[in-house]
N, C-alpha and C positions, 0 to 999 in steps of 0.2 A: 647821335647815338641813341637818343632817347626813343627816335621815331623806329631805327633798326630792332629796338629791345621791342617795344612794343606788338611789331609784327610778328618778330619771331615768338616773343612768349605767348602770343595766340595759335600760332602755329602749332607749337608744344604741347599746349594745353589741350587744346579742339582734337588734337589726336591721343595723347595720352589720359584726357580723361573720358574718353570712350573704350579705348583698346583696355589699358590694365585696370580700370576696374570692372568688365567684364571677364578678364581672367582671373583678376582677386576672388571676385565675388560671385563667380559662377565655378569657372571651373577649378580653381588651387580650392575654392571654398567645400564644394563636391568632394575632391578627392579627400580633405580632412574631414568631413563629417560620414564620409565611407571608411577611410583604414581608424578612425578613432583618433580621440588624445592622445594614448599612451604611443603609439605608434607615430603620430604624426608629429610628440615629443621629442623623439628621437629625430625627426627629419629637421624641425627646425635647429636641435640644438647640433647637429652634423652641417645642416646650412649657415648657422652662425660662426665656428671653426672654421668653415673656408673663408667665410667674409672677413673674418678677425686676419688670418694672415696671408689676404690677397695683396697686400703690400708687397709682400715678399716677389709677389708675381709683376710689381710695379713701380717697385721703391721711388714712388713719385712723380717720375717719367710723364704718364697723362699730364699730371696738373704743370709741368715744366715745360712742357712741348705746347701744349695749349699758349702759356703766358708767353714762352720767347719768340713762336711763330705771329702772335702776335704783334709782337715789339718789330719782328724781321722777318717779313713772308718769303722772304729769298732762300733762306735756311731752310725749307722743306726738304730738299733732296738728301742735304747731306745730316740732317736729324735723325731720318726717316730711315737711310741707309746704317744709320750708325748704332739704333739703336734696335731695329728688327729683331737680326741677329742676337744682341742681348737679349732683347725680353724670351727668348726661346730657351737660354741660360737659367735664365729665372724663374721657369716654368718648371725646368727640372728641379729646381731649388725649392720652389713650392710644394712640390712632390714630396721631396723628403723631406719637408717641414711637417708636413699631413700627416704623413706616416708615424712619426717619432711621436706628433701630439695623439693621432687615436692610441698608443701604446701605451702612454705616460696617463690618458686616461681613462685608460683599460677599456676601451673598445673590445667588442668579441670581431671575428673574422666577417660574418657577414658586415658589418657595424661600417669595418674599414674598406670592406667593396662600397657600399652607401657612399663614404664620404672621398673616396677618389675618384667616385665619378662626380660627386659635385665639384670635383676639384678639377674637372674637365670643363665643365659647364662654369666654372668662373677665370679657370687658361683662357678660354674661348671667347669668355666677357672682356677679359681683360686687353685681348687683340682688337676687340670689336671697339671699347673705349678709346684704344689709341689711334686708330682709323677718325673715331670725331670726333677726336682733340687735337689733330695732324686738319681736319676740315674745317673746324672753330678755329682753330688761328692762323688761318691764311683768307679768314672771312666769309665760309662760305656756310652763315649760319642758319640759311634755310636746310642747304642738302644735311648737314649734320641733324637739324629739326626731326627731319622725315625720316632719318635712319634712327632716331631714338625709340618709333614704337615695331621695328621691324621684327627684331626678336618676338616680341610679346604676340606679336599678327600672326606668326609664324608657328607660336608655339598650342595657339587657339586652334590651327585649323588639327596640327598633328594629335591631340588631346581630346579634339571632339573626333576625332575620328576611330583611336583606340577604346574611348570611354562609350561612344554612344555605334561605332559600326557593330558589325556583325562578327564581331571576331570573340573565337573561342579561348580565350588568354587570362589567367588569374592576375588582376589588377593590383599589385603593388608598389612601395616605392621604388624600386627598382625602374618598373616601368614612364614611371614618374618622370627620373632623372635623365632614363633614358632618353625621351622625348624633350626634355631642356637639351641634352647635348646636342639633341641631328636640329633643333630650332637655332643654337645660337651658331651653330657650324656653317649652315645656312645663310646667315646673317653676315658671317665677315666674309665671307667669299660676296656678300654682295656688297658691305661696305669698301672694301678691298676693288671691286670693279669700279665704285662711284671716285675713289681718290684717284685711283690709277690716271685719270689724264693731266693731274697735275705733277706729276712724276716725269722726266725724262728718262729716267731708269729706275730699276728695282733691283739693286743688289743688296746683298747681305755681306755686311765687316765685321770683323770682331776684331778692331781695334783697339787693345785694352786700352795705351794710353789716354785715346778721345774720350773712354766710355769712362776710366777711372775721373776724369776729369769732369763728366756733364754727370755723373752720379753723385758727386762733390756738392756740385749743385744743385741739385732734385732732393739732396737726403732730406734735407730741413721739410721738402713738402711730403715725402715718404713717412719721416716720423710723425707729421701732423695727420694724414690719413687713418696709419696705422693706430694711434691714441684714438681719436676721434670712433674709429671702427671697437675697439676694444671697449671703452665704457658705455657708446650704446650697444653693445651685443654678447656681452659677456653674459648677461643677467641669463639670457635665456641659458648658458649652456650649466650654468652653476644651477639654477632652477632641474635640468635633468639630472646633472648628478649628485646631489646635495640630497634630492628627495626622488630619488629615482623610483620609477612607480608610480609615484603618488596623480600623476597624470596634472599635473599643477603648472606643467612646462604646456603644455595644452591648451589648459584654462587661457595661461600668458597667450598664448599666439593668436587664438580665437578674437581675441583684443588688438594684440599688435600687427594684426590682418587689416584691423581699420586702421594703423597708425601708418600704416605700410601703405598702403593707398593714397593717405590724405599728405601726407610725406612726401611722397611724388612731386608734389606742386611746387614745393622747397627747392627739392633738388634738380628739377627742370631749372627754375632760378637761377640757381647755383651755375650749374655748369655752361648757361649761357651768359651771367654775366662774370665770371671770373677772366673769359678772353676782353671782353669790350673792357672792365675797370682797368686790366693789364696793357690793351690796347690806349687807353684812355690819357692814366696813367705814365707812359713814356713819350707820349706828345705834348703834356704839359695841360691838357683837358682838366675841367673844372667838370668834375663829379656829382659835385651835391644834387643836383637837380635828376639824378639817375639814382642814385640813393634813395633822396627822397620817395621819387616816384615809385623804385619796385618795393621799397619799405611798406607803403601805404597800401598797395594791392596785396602782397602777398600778408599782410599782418591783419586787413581785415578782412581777406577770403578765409584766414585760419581759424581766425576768432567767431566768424558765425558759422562756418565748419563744426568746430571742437563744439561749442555749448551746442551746437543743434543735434549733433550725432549723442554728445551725452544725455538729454532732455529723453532720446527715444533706445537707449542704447540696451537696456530689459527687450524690447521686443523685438529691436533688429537684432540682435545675436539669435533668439528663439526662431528669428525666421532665416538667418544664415546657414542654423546648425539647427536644423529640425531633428535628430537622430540623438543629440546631445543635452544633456542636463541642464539648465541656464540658472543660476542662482544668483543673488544679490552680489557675490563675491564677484562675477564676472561684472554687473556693473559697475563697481568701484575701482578695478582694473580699466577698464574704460577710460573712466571719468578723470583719472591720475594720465594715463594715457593722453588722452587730448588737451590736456592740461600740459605737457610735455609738447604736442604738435608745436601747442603757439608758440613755445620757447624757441625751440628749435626751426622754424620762421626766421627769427631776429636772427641766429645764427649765420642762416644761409644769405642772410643780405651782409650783414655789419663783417661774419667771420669770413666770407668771400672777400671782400673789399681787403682785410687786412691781409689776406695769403694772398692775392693778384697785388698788393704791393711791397711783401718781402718780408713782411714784419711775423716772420717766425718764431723765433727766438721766445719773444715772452709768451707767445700765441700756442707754442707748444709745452712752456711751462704750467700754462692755465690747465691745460689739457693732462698732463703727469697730473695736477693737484685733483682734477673733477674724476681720472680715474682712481686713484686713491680714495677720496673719497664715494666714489660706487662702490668698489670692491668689498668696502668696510661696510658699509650701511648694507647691501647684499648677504654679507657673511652673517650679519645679525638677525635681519628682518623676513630674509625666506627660510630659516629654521622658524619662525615665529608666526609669521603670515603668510608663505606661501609665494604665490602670484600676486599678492595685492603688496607686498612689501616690497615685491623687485618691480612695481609699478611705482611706488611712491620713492622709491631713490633713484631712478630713472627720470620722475618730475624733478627734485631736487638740485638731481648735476646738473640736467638741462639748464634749470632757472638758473644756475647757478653760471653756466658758461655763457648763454645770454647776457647775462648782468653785465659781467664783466669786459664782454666785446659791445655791449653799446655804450657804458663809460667812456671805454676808449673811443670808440670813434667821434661822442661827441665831446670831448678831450682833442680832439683834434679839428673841429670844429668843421667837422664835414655835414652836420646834421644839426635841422633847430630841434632838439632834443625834446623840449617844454611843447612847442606844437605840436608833436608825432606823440607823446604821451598824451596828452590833453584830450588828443582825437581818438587816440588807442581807448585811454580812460572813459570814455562817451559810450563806445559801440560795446564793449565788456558792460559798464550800468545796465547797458541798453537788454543786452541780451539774460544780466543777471536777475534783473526783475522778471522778463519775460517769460523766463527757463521755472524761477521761483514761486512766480505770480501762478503759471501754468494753467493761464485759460481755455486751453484745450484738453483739460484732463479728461473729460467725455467723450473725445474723441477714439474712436476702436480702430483706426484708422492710419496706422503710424506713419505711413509713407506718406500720406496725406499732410499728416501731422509738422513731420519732417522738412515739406515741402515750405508750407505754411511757418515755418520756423525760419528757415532761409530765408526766404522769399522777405522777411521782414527785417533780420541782420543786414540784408543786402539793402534795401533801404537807407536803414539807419547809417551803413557804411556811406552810401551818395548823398547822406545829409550834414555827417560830420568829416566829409572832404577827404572818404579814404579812398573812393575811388571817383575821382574830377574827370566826370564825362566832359567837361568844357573844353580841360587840359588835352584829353586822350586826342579829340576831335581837331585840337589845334595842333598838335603834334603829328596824327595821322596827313594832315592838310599841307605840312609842310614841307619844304624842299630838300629837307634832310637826306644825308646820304649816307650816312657816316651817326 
């Protein structure tokens, strides 16, 4: 399994980190630094409301179908049939979830055109999810690979075409949205062609008893979704309303643009190893060594990520957002920010492991406590600091739900815990003198800079054995299939 993860998370990556961050950073980057902060405040915290109750559109279905087709590849037909149907139910139900929350938080009319069509554009995500979590768990975790940057290719070509053709059309968000919907539309009618041969038929049931029954079972990962969605995405929608105006929701996203970006890497992780641990897991498969290994990549690709983006993160915002004001406050959102990336790393390896094996229950309890605590630290700190306060209690649950999912996992003795800190603890020194020491402060040169920053974490990673080209190469060599 080791050698299948390996391939695919190259695959994922070699595409995703070309396609979204030239949409991050060219074009979504364009359209905010054209309609402004205050404006493009409102789109994030309209974009965080449908992310907060896309549950509704999934009550966990994805993460259930992925895990059991896993355990039973035979069960595609009648999953796939059984729950189609449903999810088009729940789409309605999504709808008038939207509705009721832009009322309750006084949305004006245009407000609530905005946010039902994002609420199209994540119906849409949300078919296109269950398309490669129906192809992740019957193993086909290449085709599922290639269909994760389809959207975003897709939404590149229709965006440069509106943005830079010859067309006479006043550019707002509306039009924004509207080109996410015909890109993600696009997209499950072609994910939708790539399953279809595994399919002997395509019908739709709405057979309550089947569905009341496998929704029984999905709730537990529906509530883990939905919490999880909730304390990272609240911050931005209480940032607009709280201090509406004050363009502070802005400030936040100009930052959470890189956290959005470099977060990708995570949740690529994530979603391809939750089938293989689930897969792994009901064959009696010995873990650790998969653990180990995507813990070590993805925790020291974060960590000279995070310190290298915050070392230059004064001039890369200045040069993302040429149109916009860049002050100290946006670096220290940054710097809290990537400070959060790493945490949420640990996350996506230790808290996949414990949902791909059932252990919800206290996994969701953790999850009630971390939003509780956001909520609260938010309620105090952006009347007080703005974006730099719903940054630094965003670091806080982070650290905080990390902690507690790598206790446990090496509590259960999946992990040499003392080895992976020791190595963790090496590359952070490493990088903390470097960032602090800053022998390149002369340089005028930030992408340079940047470059020269990495390029030396990356190092230190191959020397304190986060990333074992020995291992990679004897894994790659191997007869693995599986």
């Amino acid at each position: 399994m080791k050698k299948e993860f390996l391939v695919n998370i190259s695959i994922l990556l070699g595409l995703n980190l070309v396609i979204k961050p030239f949409y991050v950073f060219g074009l979504e980057r364009g359209v905010h630094d054209q309609l402004g902060n205050e404006s493009f405040e409102l789109y994030l915290s309209l974009f965080s409301i449908a992310v907060i109750f896309q549950i509704i559109n999934d009550l966990g279905i994805q993460s259930y179908t992925s895990k059991r087709l896993s355990e039973a590849p035979e069960l595609i037909q009648s999953l796939f049939s059984n729950f189609l149907g449903f999810k088009l139910v729940l789409g309605l139900l999504y709808f008038l979830l939207l509705f009721a929350a832009s009322v309750f938080l006084g949305y004006d009319r245009s407000s609530q055109m905005l946010l039902y069509g994002l609420g199209i554009v994540h119906f849409l995500s949300g078919i296109l999810q269950y398309l490669r979590a129906n192809l992740a768990g019957i193993g086909r975790y290449r085709i599922d690979s290639l269909l994760s940057a389809v959207d975003r290719s897709i939404l590149i070509v229709i965006l440069s075409i509106i943005l830079f053709g010859q067309w006479d059309i006043n550019f707002d968000l509306s039009w924004f949205i509207r080109a996410q919907i015909l890109s993600m539309a696009v997209s499950v009618v072609i994910g939708f062609l790539l399953l279809r041969p595994y399919l002997k038929e395509v019908v739709w049931t709405l057979n309550r008893s089947v569905f009341v029954k496998q929704v029984k079972e999905s709730l537990p990962y529906a509530v883990a979704v939905f919490l999880m969605a909730l304390y990272s995405r609240m911050d931005q929608v209480m940032l607009e309303r709280m201090l509406t105006g004050s363009g502070e929701g802005g400030v936040y996203g100009m930052s959470y643009r890189l956290l959005d970006v470099l977060n990708m890497i995570g949740f690529l992780f994530a979603g391809l190893l939750l089938p293989m641990f689930a897969k792994m897991n009901s064959e009696g498969s010995d873990v650790k060594g998969l653990i180990a290994l995507s813990g070590k990549i993805l925790f020291g690709g974060t960590i000279v990520l995070a310190f290298s983006v915050s070392a230059v993160s004064f001039d890369l915002l200045d040069f993302m957002y040429p149109s916009l004001a860049i002050s100290s406050i946006n670096v220290e959102v940054t710097q809290y920010l990537m400070g959060s990336l790493v945490m949420m790393s640990g996350g996506y390896i230790f808290g996949t492991y414990l949902v791909a094996t059932g252990r919800l229950k206290r996994l969701n309890l953790l999850f009630v406590a971390s939003l509780v605590l956001n909520f609260t630290l938010n309620l105090f700190w952006i009347r007080e600091y703005g974006a730099a306060g719903a940054a630094k209690a965003t670091l806080i649950t982070q650290s905080l739900v990390f902690l507690v999912e790598f206790i446990w996992v090496s509590t259960l003795r999946l992990i040499d815990h003392k080895d992976l800190t020791l190595r963790v603890l090496f590359l952070v020194l490493l990088m903390s003198f470097l960032i602090l020491g800053d022998p390149l402060t002369y340089m005028n040169q930030f992408m340079i800079k940047l470059s020269i920053y990495i390029f030396i974490g990356l190092a230190g990673g191959f020397v304190f054995g986060l990333f074992p080209l020995n291992e990679f190469l004897k894994i790659l060599k191997s007869k693995e299939k599986h």
